[in-house]
NULO-254643 format. One record per atom (N, C-alpha, C): residue number from 1; x, y, z; residue in three letters; chain. Coordinates in Angstrom, 2 decimals. Atoms other than C-alpha are relative to their C-alpha. Example, Ala and Ser with C-alpha at 12.3 -4.5 7.8 and 13.67 -1.06 7.14 Angstrom:
+-----+---------+---------+---------+------+------+
: pos :    east :   north :      up : code : unit :
+-----+---------+---------+---------+------+------+
:   1 :    0.89 :   -1.19 :    0.00 :  ALA :    A :
:   1 :   12.30 :   -4.50 :    7.80 :  ALA :    A :
:   1 :    0.90 :    1.20 :    0.00 :  ALA :    A :
:   2 :   -0.82 :   -1.19 :   -0.06 :  SER :    A :
:   2 :   13.67 :   -1.06 :    7.14 :  SER :    A :
:   2 :   -0.77 :    1.09 :    0.73 :  SER :    A :
+-----+---------+---------+---------+------+------+
This chain:
+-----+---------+---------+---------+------+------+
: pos :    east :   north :      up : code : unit :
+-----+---------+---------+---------+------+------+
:   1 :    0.12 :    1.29 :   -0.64 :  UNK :    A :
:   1 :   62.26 :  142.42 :   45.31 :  UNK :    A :
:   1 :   -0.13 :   -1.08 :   -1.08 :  UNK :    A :
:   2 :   -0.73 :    1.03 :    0.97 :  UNK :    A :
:   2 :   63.06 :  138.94 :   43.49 :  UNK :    A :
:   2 :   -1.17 :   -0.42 :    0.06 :  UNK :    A :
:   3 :    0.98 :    0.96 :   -0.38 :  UNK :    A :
:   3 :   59.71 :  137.13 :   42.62 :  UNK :    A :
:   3 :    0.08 :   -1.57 :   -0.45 :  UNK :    A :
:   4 :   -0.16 :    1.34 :    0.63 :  UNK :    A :
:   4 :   59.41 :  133.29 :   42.78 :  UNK :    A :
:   4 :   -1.24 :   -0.68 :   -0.60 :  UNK :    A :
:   5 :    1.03 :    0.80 :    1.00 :  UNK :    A :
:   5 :   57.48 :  130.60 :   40.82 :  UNK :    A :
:   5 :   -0.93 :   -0.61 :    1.35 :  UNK :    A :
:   6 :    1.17 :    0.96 :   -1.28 :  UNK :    A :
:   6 :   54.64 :  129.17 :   43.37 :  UNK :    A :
:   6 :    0.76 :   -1.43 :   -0.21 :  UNK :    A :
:   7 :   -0.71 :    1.39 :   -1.26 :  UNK :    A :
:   7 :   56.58 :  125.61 :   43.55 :  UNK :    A :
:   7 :    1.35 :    0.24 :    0.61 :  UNK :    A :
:   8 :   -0.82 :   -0.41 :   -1.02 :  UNK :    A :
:   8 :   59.45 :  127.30 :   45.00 :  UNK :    A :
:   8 :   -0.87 :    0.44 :    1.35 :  UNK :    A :
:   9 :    0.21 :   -0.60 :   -0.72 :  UNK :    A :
:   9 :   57.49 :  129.03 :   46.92 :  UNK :    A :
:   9 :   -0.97 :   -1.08 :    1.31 :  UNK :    A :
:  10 :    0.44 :    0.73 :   -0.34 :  UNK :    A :
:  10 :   55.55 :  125.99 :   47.75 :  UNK :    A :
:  10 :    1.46 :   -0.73 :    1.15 :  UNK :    A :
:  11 :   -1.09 :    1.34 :   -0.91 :  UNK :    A :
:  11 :   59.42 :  123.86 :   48.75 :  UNK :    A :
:  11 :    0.43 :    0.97 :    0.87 :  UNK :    A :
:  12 :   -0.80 :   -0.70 :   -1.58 :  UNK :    A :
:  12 :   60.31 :  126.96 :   51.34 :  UNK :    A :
:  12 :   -1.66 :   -0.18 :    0.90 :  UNK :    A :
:  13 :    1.34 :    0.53 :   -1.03 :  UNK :    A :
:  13 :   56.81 :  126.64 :   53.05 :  UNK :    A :
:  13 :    0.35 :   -1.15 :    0.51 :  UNK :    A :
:  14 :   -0.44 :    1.42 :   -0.63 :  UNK :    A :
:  14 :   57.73 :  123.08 :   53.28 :  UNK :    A :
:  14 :    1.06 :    0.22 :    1.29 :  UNK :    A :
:  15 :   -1.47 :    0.40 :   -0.50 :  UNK :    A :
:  15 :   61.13 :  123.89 :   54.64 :  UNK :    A :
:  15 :   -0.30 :    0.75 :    1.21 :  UNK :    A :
:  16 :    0.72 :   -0.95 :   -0.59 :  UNK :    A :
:  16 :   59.59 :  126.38 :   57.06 :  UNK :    A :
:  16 :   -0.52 :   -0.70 :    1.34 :  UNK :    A :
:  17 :    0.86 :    0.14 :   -1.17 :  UNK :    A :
:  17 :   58.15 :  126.63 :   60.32 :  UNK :    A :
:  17 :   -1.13 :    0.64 :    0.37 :  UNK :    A :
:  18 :    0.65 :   -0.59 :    0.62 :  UNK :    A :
:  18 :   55.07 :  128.36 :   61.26 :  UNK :    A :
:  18 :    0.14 :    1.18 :   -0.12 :  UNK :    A :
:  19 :   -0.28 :   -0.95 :   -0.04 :  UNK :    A :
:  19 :   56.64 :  131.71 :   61.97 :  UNK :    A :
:  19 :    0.69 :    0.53 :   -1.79 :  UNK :    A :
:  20 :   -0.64 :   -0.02 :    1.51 :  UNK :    A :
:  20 :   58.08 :  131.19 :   57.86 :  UNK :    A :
:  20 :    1.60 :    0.18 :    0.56 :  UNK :    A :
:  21 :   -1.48 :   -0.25 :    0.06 :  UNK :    A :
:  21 :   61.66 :  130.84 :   59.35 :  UNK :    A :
:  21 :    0.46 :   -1.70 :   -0.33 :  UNK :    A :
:  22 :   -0.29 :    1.47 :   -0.08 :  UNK :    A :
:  22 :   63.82 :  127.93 :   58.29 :  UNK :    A :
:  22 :    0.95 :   -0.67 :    1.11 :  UNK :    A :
:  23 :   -1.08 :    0.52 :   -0.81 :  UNK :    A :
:  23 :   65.45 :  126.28 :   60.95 :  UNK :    A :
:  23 :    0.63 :   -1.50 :    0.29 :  UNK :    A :
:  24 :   -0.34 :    1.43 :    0.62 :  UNK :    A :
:  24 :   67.30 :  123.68 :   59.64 :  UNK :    A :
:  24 :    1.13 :   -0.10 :    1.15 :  UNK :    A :
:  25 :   -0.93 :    0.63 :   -0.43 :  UNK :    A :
:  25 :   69.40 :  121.15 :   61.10 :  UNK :    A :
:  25 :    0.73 :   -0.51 :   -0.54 :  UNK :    A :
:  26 :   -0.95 :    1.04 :    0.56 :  UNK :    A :
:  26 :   72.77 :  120.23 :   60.39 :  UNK :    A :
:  26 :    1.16 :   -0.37 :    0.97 :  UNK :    A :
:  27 :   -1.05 :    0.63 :   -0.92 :  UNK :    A :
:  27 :   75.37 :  118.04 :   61.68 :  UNK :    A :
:  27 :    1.57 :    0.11 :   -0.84 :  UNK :    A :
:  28 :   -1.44 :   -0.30 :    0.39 :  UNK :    A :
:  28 :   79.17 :  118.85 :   60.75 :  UNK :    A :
:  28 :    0.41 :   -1.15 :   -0.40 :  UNK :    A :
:  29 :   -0.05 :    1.11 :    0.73 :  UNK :    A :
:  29 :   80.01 :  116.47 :   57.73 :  UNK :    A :
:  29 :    1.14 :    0.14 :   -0.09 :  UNK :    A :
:  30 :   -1.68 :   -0.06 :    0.34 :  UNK :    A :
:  30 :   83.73 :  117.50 :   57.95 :  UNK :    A :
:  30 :    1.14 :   -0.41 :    0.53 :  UNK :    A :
:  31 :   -0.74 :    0.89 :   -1.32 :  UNK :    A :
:  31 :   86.78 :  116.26 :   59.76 :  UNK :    A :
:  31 :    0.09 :    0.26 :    1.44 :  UNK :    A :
:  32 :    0.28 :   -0.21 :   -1.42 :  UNK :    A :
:  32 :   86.04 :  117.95 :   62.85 :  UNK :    A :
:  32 :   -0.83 :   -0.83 :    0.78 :  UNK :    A :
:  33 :    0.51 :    0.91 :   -1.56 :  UNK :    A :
:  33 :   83.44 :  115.52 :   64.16 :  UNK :    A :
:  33 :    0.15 :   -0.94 :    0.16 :  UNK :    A :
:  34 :   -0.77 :    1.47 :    0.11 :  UNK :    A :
:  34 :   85.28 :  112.51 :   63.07 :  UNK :    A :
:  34 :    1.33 :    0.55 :    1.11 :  UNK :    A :
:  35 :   -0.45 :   -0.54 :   -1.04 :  UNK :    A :
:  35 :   88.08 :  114.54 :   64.95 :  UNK :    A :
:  35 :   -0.53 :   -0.39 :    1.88 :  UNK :    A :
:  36 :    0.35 :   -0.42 :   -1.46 :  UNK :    A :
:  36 :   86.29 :  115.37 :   68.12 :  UNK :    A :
:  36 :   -0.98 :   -1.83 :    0.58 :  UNK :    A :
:  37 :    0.57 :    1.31 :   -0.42 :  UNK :    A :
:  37 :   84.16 :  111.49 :   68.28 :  UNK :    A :
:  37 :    1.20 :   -0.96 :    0.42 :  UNK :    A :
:  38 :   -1.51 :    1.00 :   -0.45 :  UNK :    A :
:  38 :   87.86 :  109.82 :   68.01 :  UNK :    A :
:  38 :    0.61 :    0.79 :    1.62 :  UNK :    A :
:  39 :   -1.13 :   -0.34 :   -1.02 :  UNK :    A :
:  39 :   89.40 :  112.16 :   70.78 :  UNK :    A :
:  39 :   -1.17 :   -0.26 :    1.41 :  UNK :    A :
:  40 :    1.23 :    0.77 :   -1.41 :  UNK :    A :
:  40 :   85.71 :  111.23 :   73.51 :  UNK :    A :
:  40 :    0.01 :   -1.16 :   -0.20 :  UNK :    A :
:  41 :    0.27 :    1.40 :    0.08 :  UNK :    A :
:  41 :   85.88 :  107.86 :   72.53 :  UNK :    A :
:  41 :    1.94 :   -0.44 :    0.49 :  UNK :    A :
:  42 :   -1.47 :    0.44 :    0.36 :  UNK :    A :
:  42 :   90.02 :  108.07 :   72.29 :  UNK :    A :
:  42 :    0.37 :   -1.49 :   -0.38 :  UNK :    A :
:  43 :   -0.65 :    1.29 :    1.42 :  UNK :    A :
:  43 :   90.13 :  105.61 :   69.30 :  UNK :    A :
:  43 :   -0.65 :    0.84 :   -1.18 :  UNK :    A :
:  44 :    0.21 :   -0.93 :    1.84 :  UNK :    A :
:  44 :   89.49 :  106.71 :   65.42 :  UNK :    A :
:  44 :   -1.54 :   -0.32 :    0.30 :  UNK :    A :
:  45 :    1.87 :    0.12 :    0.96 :  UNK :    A :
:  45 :   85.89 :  106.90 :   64.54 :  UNK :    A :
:  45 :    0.16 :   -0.16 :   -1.25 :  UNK :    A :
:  46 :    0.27 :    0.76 :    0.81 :  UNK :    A :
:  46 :   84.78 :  104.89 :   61.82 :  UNK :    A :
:  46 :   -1.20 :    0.58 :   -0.45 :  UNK :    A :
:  47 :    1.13 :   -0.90 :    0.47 :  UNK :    A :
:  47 :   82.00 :  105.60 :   59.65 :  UNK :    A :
:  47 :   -1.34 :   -0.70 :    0.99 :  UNK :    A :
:  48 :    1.41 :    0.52 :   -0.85 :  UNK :    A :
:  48 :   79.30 :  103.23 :   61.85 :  UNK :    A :
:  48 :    0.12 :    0.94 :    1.31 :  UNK :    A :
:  49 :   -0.60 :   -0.73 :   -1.21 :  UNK :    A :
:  49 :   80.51 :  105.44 :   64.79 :  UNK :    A :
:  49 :   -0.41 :    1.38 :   -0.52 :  UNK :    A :
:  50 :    0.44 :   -1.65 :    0.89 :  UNK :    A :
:  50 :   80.11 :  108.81 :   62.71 :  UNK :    A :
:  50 :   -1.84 :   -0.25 :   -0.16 :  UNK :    A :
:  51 :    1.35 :   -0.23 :    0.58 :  UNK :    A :
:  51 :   76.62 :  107.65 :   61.31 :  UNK :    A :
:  51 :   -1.15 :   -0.10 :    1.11 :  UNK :    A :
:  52 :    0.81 :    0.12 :   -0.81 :  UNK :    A :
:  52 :   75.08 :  106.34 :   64.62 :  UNK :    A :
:  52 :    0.37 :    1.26 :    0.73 :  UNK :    A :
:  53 :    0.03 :   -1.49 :   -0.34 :  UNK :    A :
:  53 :   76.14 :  110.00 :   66.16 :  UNK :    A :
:  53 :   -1.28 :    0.67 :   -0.68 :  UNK :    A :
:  54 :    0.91 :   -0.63 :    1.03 :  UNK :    A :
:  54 :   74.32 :  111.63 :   63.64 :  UNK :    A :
:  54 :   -1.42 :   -0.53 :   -0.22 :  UNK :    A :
:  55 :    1.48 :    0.63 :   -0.04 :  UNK :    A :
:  55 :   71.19 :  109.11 :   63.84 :  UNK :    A :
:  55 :   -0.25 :    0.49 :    1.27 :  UNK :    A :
:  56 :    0.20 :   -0.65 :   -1.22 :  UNK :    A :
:  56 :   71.30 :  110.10 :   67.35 :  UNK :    A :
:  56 :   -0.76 :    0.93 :    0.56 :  UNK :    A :
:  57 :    0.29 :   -1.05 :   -0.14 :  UNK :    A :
:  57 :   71.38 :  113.57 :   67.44 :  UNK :    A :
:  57 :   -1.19 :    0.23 :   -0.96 :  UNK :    A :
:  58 :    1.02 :   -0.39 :    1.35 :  UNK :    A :
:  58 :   69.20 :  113.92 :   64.32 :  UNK :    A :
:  58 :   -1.55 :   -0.73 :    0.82 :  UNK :    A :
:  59 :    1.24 :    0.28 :   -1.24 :  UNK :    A :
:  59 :   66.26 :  111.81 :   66.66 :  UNK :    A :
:  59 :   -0.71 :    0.75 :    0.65 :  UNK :    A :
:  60 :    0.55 :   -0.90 :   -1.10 :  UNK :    A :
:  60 :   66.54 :  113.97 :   69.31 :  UNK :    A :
:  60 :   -0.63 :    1.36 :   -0.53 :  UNK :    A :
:  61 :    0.15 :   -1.36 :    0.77 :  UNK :    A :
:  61 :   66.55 :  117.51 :   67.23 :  UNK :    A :
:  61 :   -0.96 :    0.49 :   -0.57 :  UNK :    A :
:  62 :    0.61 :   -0.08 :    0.85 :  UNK :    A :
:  62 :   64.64 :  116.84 :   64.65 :  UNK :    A :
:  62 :   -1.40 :    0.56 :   -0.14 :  UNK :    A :
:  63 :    1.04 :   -0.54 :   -0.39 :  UNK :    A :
:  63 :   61.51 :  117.66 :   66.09 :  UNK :    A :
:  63 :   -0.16 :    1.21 :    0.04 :  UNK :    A :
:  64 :   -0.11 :   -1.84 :   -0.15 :  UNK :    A :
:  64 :   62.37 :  121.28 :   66.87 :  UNK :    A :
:  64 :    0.66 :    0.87 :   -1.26 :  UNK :    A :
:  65 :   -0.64 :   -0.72 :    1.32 :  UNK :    A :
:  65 :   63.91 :  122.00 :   63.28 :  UNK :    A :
:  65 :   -1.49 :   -0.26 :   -1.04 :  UNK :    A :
:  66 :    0.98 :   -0.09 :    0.78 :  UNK :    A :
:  66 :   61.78 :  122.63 :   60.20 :  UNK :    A :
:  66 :    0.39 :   -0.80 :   -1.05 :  UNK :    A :
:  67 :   -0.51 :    1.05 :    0.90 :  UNK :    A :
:  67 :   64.42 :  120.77 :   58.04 :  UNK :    A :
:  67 :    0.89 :   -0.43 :    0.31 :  UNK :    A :
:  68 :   -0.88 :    1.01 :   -0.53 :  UNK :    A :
:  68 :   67.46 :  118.57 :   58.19 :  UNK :    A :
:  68 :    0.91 :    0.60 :   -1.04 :  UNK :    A :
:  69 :   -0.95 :    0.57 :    1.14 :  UNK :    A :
:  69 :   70.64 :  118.57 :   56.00 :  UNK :    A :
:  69 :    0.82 :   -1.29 :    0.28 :  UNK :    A :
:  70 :   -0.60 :    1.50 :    0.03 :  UNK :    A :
:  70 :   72.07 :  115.07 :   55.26 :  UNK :    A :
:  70 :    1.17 :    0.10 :   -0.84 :  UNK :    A :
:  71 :   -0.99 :    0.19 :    0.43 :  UNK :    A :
:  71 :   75.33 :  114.11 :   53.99 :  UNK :    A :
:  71 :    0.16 :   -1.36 :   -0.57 :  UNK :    A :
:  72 :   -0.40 :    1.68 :    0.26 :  UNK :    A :
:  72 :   76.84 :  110.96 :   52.36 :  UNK :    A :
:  72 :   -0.13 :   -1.16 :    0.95 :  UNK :    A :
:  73 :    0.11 :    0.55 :   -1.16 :  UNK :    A :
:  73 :   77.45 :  109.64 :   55.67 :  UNK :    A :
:  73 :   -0.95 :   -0.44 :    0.79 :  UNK :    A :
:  74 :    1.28 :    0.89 :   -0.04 :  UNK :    A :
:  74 :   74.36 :  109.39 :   56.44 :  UNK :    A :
:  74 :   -0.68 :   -1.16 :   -0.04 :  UNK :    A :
:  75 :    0.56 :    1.37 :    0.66 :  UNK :    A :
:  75 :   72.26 :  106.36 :   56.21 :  UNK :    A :
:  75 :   -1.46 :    0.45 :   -0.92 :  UNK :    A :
:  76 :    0.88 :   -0.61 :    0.52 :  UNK :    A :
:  76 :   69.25 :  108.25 :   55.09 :  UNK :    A :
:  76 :    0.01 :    0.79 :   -1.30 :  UNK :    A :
+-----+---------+---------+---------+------+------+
């Protein structure tokens, strides 16, 4: 078994829930949800259109995840 340094071991605690699982949240930073926002909206999505999605969902979620992943796109 691999041993780590106690502040790793410290940033997965962080990342963690209390069961020690991580259940991160992420939102699809690739052309699929610029894709799929242009074809429910049927016009292009833009990046203010992409980022308020993603502020959105990330609101609602966020609570029930232990961490997040963020992208460029982001505003955060």
């Amino acid at each position: 078994m691999r041993k780590i340094s106690p502040e790793v071991a410290k940033h997965m605690d962080n990342l963690s829930n209390e069961a020690g699982v991580i259940s991160a949240l992420a939102i699809d930073q690739r052309g699929s949800l610029k894709r799929m926002l242009a074809e429910a909206a049927n016009k292009p999505a833009d990046e203010t259109t992409i980022v308020d999605f993603k502020e959105a969902v990330s609101s609602e979620l966020t609570p029930y995840a232990s961490a997040i992943l963020t992208d460029p796109e982001s505003s955060n």
